[in-house]
C-alpha atoms as one frame of an Amber mdcrd trajectory, in Angstrom:
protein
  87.090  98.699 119.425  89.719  99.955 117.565  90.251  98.542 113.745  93.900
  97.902 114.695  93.057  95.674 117.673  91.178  93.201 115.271  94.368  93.065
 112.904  96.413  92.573 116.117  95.092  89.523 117.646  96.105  88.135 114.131
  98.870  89.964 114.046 100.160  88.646 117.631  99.353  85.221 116.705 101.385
  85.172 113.631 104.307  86.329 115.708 103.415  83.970 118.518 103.430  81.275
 115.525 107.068  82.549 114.000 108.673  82.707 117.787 107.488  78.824 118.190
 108.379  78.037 114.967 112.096  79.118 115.367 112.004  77.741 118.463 110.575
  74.372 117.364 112.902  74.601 114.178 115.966  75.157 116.455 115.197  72.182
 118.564 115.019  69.813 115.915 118.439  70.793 114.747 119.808  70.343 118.499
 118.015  67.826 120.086 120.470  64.751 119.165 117.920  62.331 120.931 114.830
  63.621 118.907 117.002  63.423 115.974 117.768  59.893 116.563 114.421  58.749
 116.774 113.454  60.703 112.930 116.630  58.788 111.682 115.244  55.399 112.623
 111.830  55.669 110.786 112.064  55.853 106.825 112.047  59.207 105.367 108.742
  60.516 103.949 109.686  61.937 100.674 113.038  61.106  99.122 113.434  62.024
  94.824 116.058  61.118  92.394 117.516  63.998  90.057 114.532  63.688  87.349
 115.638  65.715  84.969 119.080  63.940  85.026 117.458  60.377  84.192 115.271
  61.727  81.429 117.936  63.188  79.804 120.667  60.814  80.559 119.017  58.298
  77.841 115.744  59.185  75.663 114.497  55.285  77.135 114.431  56.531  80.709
 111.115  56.773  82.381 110.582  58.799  85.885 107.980  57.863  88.393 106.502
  58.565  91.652 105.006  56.096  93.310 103.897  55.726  96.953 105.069  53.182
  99.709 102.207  51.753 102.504 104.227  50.816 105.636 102.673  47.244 106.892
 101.264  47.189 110.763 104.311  44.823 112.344 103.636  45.176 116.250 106.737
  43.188 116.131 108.866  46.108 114.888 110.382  49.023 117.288 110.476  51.140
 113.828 106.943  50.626 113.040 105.827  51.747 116.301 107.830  54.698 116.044
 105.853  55.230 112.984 102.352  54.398 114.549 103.391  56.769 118.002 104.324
  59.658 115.555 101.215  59.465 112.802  98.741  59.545 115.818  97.749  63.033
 116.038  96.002  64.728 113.287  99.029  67.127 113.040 101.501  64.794 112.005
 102.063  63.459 108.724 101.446  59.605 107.538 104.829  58.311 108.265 103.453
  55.167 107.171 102.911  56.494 103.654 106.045  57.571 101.866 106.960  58.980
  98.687 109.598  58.224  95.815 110.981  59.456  92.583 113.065  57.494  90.900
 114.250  56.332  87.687 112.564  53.549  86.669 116.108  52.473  85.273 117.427
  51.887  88.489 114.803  49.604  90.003 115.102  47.568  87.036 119.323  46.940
  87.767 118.215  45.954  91.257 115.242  43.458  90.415 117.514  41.512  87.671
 119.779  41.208  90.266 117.266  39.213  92.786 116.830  35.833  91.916 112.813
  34.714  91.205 112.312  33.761  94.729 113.347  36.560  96.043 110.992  39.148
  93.767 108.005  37.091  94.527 109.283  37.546  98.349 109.084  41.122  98.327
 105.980  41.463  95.610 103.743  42.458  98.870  99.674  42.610  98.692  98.196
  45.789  98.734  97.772  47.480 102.849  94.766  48.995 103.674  94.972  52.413
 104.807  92.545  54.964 106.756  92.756  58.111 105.246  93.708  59.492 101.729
  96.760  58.339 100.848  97.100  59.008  96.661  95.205  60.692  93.916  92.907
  58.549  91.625  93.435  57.888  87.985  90.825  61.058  87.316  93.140  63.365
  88.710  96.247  61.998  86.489  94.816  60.479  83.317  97.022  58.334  81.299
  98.782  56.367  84.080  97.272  53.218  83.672 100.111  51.969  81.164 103.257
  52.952  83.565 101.078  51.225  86.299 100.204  47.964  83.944 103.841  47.772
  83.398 105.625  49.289  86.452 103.035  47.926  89.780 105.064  45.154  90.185
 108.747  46.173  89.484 108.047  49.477  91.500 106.858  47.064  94.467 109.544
  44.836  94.530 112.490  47.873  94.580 111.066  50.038  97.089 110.252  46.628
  99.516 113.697  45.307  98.888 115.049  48.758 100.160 112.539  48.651 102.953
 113.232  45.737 104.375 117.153  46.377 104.114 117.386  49.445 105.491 114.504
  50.052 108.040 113.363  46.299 108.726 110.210  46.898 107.405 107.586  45.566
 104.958 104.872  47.671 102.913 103.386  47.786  99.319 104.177  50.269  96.626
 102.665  51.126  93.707 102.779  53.797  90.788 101.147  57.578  90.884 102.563
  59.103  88.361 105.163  58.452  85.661 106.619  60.445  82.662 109.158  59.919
  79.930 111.505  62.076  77.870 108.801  63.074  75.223 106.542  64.225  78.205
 109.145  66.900  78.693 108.183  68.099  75.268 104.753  69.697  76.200 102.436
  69.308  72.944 100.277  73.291  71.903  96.701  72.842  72.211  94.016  75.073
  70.991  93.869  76.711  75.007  98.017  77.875  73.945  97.007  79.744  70.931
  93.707  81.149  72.233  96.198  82.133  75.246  98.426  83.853  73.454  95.693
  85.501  71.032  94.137  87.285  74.028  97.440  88.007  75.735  98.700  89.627
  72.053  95.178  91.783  71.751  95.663  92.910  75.630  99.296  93.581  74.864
  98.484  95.498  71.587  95.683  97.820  73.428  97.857  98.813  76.316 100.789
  99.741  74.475  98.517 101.631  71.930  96.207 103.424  74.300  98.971 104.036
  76.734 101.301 105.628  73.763  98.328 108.346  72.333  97.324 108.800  76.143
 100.724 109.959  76.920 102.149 111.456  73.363  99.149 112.455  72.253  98.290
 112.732  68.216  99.600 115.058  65.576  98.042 116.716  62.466  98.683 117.208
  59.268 100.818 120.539  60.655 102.424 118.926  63.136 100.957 120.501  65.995
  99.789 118.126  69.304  96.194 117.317  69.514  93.976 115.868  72.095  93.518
 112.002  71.127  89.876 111.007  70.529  88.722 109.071  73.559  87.837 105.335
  71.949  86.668 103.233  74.117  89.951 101.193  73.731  91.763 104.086  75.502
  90.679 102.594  78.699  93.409 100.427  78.782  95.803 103.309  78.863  98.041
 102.169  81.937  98.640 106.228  82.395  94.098 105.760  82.957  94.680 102.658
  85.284  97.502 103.948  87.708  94.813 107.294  87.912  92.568 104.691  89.032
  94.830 102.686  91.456  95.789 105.881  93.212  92.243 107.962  92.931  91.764
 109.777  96.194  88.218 109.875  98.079  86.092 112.149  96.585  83.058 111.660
  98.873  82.198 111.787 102.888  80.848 107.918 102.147  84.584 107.278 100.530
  86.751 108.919 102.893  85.359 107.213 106.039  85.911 103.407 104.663  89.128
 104.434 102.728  90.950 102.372 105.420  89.324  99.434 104.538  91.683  99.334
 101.709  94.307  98.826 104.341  91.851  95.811 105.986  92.992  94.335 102.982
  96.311  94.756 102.660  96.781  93.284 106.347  94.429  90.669 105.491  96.621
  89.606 102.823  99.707  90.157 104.271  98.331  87.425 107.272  96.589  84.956
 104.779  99.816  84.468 102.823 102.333  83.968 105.643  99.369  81.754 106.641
  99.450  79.316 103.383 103.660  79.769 102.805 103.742  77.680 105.771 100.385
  75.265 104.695 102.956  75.038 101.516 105.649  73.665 103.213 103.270  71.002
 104.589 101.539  70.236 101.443 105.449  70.120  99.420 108.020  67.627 100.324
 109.886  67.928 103.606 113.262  66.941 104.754 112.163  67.838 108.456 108.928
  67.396 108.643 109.000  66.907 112.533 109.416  70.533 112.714 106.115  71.659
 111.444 105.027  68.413 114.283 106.458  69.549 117.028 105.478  73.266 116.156
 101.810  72.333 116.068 101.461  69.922 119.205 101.975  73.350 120.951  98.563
  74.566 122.286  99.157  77.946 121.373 100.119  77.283 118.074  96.565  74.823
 118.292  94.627  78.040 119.398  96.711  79.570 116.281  95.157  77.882 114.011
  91.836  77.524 114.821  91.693  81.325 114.324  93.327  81.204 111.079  91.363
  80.046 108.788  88.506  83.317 109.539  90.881  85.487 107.930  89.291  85.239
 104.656  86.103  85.786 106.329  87.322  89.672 107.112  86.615  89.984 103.107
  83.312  89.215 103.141  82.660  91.510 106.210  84.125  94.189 104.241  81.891
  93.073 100.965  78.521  93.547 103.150  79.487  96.336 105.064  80.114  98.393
 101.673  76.920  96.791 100.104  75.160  98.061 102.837  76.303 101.833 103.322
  76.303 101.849  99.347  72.923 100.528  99.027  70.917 102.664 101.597  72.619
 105.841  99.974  71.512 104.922  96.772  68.168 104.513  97.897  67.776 108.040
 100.257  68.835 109.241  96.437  65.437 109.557  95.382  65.191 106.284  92.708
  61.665 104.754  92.480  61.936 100.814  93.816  62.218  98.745  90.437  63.725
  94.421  90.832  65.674  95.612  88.015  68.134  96.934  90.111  68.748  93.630
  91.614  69.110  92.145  88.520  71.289  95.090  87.523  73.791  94.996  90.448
  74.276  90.876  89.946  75.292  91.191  86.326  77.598  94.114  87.135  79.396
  92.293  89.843  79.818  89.503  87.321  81.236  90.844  84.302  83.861  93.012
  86.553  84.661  89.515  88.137  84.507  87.651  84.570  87.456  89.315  82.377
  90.651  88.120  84.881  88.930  85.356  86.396  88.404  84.175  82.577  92.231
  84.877  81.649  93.543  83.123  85.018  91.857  79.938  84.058  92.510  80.167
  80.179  96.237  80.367  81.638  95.296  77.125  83.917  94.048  75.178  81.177
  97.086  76.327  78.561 101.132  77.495  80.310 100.107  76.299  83.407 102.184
  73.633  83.300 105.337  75.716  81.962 105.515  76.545  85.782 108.815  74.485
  86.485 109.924  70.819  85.607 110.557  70.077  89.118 109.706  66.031  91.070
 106.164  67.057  92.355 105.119  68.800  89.245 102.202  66.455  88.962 100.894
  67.382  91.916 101.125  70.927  92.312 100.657  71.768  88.933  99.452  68.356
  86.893  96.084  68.049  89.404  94.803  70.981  89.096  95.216  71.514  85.402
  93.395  68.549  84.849  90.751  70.035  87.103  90.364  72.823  85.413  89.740
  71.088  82.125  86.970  68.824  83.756  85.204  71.403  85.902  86.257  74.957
  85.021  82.658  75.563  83.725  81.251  75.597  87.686  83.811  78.359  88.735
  82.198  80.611  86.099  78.245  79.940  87.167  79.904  80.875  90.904  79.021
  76.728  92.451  82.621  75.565  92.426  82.326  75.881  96.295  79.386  73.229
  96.723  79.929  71.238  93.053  82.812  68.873  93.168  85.264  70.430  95.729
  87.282  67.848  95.847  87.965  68.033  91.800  87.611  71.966  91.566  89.519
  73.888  89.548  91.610  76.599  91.136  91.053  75.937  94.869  91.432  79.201
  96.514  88.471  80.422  94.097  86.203  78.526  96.476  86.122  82.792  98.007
  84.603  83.869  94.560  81.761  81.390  94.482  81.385  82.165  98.438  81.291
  85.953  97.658  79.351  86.140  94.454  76.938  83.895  96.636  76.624  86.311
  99.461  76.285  89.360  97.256  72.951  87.844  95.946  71.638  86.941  98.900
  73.041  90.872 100.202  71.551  92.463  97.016  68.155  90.871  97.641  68.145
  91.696 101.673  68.868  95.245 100.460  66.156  95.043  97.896  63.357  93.585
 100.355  64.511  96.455 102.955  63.961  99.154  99.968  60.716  97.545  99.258
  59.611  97.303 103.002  61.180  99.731 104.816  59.672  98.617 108.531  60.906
  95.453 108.199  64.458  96.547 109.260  63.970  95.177 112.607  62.783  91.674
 111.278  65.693  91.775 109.189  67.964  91.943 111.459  66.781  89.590 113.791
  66.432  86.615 110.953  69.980  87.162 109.744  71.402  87.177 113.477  68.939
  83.553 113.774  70.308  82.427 110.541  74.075  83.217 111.654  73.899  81.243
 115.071  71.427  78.128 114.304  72.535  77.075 110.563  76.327  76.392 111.796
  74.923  74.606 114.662  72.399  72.170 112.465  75.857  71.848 110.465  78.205
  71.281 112.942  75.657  68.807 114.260  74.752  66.885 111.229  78.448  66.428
 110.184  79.647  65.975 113.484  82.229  68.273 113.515  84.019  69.602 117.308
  84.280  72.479 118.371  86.566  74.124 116.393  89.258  74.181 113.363  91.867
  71.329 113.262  94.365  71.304 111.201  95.241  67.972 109.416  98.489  67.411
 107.813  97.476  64.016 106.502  94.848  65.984 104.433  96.931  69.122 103.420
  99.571  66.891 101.689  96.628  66.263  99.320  95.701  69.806  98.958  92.849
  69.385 101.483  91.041  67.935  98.503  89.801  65.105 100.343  89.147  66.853
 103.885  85.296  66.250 104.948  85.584  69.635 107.071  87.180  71.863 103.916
  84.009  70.169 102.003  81.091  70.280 104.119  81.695  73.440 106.628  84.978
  76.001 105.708  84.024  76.780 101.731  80.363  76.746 101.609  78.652  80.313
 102.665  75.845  79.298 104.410  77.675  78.233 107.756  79.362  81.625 107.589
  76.682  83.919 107.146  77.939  85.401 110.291  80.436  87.673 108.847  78.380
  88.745 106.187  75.937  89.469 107.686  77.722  91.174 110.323  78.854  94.148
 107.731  75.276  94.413 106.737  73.969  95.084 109.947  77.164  97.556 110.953
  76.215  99.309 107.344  73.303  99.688 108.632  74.234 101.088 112.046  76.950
 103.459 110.138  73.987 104.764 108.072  71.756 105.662 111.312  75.420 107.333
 112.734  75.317 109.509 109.329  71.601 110.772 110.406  72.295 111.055 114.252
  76.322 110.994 115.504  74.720 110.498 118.784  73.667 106.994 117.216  76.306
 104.548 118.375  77.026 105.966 121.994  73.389 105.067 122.858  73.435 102.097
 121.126  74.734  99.665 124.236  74.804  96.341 122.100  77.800  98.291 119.917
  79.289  99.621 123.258  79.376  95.593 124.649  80.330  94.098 121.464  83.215
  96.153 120.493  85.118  94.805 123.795  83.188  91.603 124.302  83.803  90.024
 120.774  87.473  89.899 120.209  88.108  89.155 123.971  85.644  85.925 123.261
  87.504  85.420 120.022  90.535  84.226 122.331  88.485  82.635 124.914  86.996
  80.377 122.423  90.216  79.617 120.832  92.308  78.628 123.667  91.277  75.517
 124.805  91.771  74.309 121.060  94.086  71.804 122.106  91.343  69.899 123.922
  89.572  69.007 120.568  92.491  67.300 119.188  91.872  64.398 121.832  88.292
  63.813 121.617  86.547  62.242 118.526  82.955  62.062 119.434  81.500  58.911
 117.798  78.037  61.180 117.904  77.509  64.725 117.204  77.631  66.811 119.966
  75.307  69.125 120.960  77.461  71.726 123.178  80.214  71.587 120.349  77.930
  72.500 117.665  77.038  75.216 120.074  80.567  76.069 120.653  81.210  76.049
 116.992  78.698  78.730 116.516  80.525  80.852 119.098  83.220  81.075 117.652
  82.669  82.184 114.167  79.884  84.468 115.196  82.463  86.169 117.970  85.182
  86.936 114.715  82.346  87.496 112.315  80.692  90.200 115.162  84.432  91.146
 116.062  85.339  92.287 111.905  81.586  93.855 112.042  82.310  96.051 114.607
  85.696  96.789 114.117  84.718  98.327 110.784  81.920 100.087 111.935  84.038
 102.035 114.939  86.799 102.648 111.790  84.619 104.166 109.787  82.840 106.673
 112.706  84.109 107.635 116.446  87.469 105.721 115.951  88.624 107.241 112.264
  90.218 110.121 114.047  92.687 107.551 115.653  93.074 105.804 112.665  97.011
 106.378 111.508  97.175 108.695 108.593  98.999 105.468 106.676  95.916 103.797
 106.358  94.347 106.158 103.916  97.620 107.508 102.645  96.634 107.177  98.419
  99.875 104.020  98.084  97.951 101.714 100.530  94.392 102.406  98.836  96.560
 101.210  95.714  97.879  98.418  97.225  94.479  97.627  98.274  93.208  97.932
  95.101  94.996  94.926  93.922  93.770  92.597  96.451  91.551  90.500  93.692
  94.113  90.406  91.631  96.495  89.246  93.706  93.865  86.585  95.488  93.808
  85.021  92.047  97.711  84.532  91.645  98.775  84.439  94.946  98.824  80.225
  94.982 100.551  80.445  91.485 103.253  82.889  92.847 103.607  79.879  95.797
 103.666  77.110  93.694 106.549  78.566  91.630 108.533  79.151  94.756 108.025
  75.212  95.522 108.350  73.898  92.191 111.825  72.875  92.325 112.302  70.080
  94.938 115.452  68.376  95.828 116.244  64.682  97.240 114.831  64.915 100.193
 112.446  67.880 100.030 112.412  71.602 100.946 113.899  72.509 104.513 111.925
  74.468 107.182 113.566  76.781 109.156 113.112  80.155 110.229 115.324  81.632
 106.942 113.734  79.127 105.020 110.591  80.237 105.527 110.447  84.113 105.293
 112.329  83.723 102.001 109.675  81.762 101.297 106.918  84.007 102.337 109.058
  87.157 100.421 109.447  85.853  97.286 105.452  84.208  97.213 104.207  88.286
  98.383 106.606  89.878  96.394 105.152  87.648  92.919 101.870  87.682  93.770
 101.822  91.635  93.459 103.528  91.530  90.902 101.341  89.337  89.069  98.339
  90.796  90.352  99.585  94.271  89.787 100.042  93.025  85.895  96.390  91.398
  85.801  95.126  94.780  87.774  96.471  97.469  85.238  96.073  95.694  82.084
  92.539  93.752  82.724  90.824  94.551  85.778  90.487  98.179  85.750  90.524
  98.657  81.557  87.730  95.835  81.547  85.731  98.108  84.186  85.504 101.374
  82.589  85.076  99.203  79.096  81.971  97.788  80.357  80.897 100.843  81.779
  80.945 102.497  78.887  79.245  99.979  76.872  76.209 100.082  79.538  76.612
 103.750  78.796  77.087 105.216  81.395  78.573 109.185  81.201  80.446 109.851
  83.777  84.382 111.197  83.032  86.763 108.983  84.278  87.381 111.024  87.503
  84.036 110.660  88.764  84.018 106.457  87.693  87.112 106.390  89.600  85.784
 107.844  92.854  82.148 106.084  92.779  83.415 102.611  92.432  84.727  99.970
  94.455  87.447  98.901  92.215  87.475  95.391  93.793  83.914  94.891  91.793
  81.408  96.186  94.391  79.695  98.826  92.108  77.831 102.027  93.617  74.215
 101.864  92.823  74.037 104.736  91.768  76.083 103.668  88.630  73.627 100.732
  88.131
């Protein structure tokens, strides 16, 4: 199979995605009937100018609070409402949000006589799913609520009932006054601004004798002695970003730089348009009526294995690195296990330690906008609570649902799998016949452990999407929780790079290797063609909720990861051997390995980059449309490389060769360059 094919089922599905969505976004703006029928339920998100009431008097207080629509069979609005929250891709129309100035309310409650405040001072609804966060996730409310509940309920009822002929209860999330605005320095600023002064101070110094050089006494140029603080020379890191292949082993998975650079190119169009549903929404019918289309259904239940390609990529080059270190001629000792785990996590450590410090510190310096507490407020908090799992690598099974820095959920996953990799490889070194047995117990582990899971959580068939869920940063979603973070379920595509390393090592011994080899011959058609098999009848699983788990869906769950995890296995193997020569010379041309380069980097402040670009809501909320969205998706790639190219050059790759050195190691930075995986998977030979 060729490496491009795997790229373009994604590839064609985006594209199949943006040609719905413009279609989808076109109709709402069109279709006056379809129009008419948004218009008569109550918007979902509406905001007042906040920055204009907290700065209009220094008395003012801003809040969001959230309204629960009441059940009334009675009312042609509320079953508008009920007919168009039904399916798990549309939004809770019954729950809306508000920003306001608390100012306002009060000027329409003193205007209501007694009677009519205790008339529209509703009980509490009961609702189904998530609806708000709870005081742990925005300390300090309970005051605003104490004082606000009540006044908060009675506005947004009176407006309600008014305008839409409807009843519901509101109630306070999250208030802020003037002084709020006036973000107090805590000991995480200054030790924020320490560390960012020392990096700043070592790059411009080691990058000014690296490139000017040192003069004597006579005035004559001399080499500069080579402290260990030269490493964060940025002339040193860009040498590193653009190092060339210096070895058969390097040259044949140079492309998989490129893996990544697609990969990332996919994943963030993927969650610029999981922003828009997680931000406020003028239109949100148009994401709605985009996703009741069954190919956009199939879409996404492909979607969310694009991460997965990563950790193919992480075992594959485990693999192929391990079994070359061992034909080297090194006696078996476990401290080589224990050797390759601490190296993987001090070259993860330095930027993962700096992202948080920032999360815990200027984080919330990101914008001023309505939502701030959400996007920004939420996860800072998180941080503070929990930030201590994400370095011990268990942020993915401890606390999802309050962990800090969500898309880091891939770091535990990976850290997680390189163990388990590191320890297959050293059982193989120790027990060299046990290949076969190997093999065969991490194929059994790949098909029956998502099936006990799928089974025991009850889970169908395959990804849904759930916009009631997203809005809340999937925090609260049972299947993000219990099946999509955690590694075990998705062994499969790990374990599929490990095996293909292993075939690519047999294909360095015998080229003959892989044209006998008939399972490699099947598979490299077979899985991708499955791939879309198993996703097209997505649709289906949006109308059944089994009230038992089902055995033929936990089967069918299995499928379908296996088939991508098999389909990324394969597709890297045939890269890498009888399919390099068809590769396109772009994919190893030195700019894409650098862009490549910067993929861990750029993982970590890609979701930073977005939330910047959605910080600054207005009225209603943002406004999807084709336009809409690719600036979007521009300006989130375009800062998340930039960011990530910042964190690369001045942390990533200094910190690297730093640590190397300290383990002393004495290899010139030419050959450190070449034998390393500059995303943090280490040669062995450098152990």
């Amino acid at each position: 199979m060729h490496p491009r094919s795997r790229f373009g089922i994604c590839s064609a599905l985006l594209a199949v995605l943006l040609t719905r969505a413009a279609t989808a976004w076109r109709r709402t703006g069109t279709d006056h009937t379809e129009t008419s029928i948004y218009s008569r339920m109550p918007p979902v998100y509406h905001y007042e100018d906040k920055l204009q009431c907290l700065h209009e008097e220094p008395t003012n207080v801003y809040c969001i609070s959230r309204t629960l629509v009441k059940p009334d069979s009675s009312s042609e609005n509320w079953n508008l409402i009920e007919k168009n929250s039904a399916e798990d891709t549309d939004f809770q129309r019954y729950v809306l949000d508000r920003g306001f100035c608390v100012k306002s309310c009060e000027t329409l409650v003193n205007s209501l006589t007694q009677e009519q405040q205790n008339q529209y001072d509703h009980e509490p609804v009961s609702v189904d799913t998530p609806h708000t966060y709870d005081s742990s996730y925005i300390p300090g409310m309970d005051r605003y609520r104490q004082k606000y509940n009540r006044l908060t309920n009675i506005c947004h009822n009176y407006q309600l009932r008014h305008s839409y002929n409807l009843s519901g209860y509101s109630f306070i999330e999250h208030c802020m006054g003037a002084d709020d605005l006036r973000k107090p320095m805590t000991l995480f600023h200054i030790l924020f601004v320490a560390l960012s002064s020392i990096i700043f101070f070592l790059v411009v110094r080691a990058t000014y004798y690296d490139t000017m050089g040192v003069r004597n006494q006579n005035n004559n140029l001399v080499t500069a002695k080579d402290h260990i603080w030269m490493e964060f020379s940025l002339k040193r890191s860009i040498r590193r970003l653009f190092v060339t292949p210096q070895t058969t082993l390097h040259r044949d998975f140079a492309f998989v730089e490129s893996v990544r650079v697609i990969s990332v190119l996919l994943i963030t169009a993927v969650h610029v348009l999981m922003a828009f549903g997680a931000s406020p929404m003028e239109n949100p019918e148009s994401v709605e009526l985009l996703f009741r289309n069954p190919l956009m259904r199939m879409a996404s239940a492909v979607f969310p294995f694009l991460v997965h390609t990563f950790f193919t990529v992480g075992g594959i080059l485990l693999s192929v690195h391990f079994l070359d270190f061992m034909e080297s001629g090194s006696k078996f000792r476990w401290q080589y296990f224990f050797m390759g785990v601490v190296n993987r996590y001090l070259r993860l450590f330095p930027v993962y330690f700096t992202m948080w410090l920032y999360q815990v510190s200027w984080f919330d310096r990101l914008g001023d906008g309505a939502t701030v507490h959400s996007l920004v407020g939420v996860e800072m908090q998180m941080c503070k609570d929990n930030g201590w799992s994400n370095f011990l690598f268990i942020n993915n099974y401890y606390k999802f649902d309050k962990e800090c820095m969500q898309q880091t959920w891939y770091l535990a996953a990976d850290f997680q799998f390189f163990c388990i990799g590191m320890l297959l490889m050293m059982i193989l070194w120790r027990f060299p016949r046990s290949i076969k047995l190997m093999i065969y117990a991490m194929m059994t582990i790949s098909i029956v452990v998502p099936i006990v899971n799928n089974y025991a959580y009850n889970f169908v068939g395959v990804v849904l999407l759930n916009f009631k869920h997203l809005r809340f940063m999937l925090y609260f979603y049972e299947w993000v929780k219990r099946d999509y973070i955690l590694p075990h379920p998705h062994t499969c595509s790990y374990f599929s790079g490990i095996i293909a390393g292993i075939a690519y090592h047999q294909y360095r011994k015998d080229p003959q290797y892989l044209e006998r080899l008939r399972v490699y011959q099947v598979l490299k058609r077979l899985a991708p063609l499955m791939v879309l098999l198993l996703s097209a009848p997505a649709t289906y699983f949006y109308n059944i909720r089994p009230e038992e788990p089902s055995l033929w869906m936990a089967f069918y769950a299995s499928a379908h990861r296996n088939f991508f995890g098999i389909m990324c296995g394969v597709g890297l193997l045939y890269g890498a051997t009888d399919g390099s020569v068809r590769l396109p010379a772009i994919m190893r041309h030195p700019t894409m390995l650098a862009i490549g380069r910067l993929s861990f980097s750029v993982y970590l402040a890609q979701f930073n980059a977005i939330r910047y670009v959605f910080m600054d809501v207005k009225e209603y909320g943002f406004y999807l449309n084709v336009f809409n969205y690719l600036y979007s998706f521009i300006m989130s790639y375009v800062l998340s490389y930039a960011a990530g190219l910042l964190l690369c050059t001045t942390i990533e790759l200094p910190m690297a060769a730093v640590i190397k050195r300290l383990q002393g190691s004495k290899k010139t930075i030419k050959n450190d360059d070449s034998k390393n995986d500059e995303n943090g998977n280490v040669r062995l030979k450098d152990l």
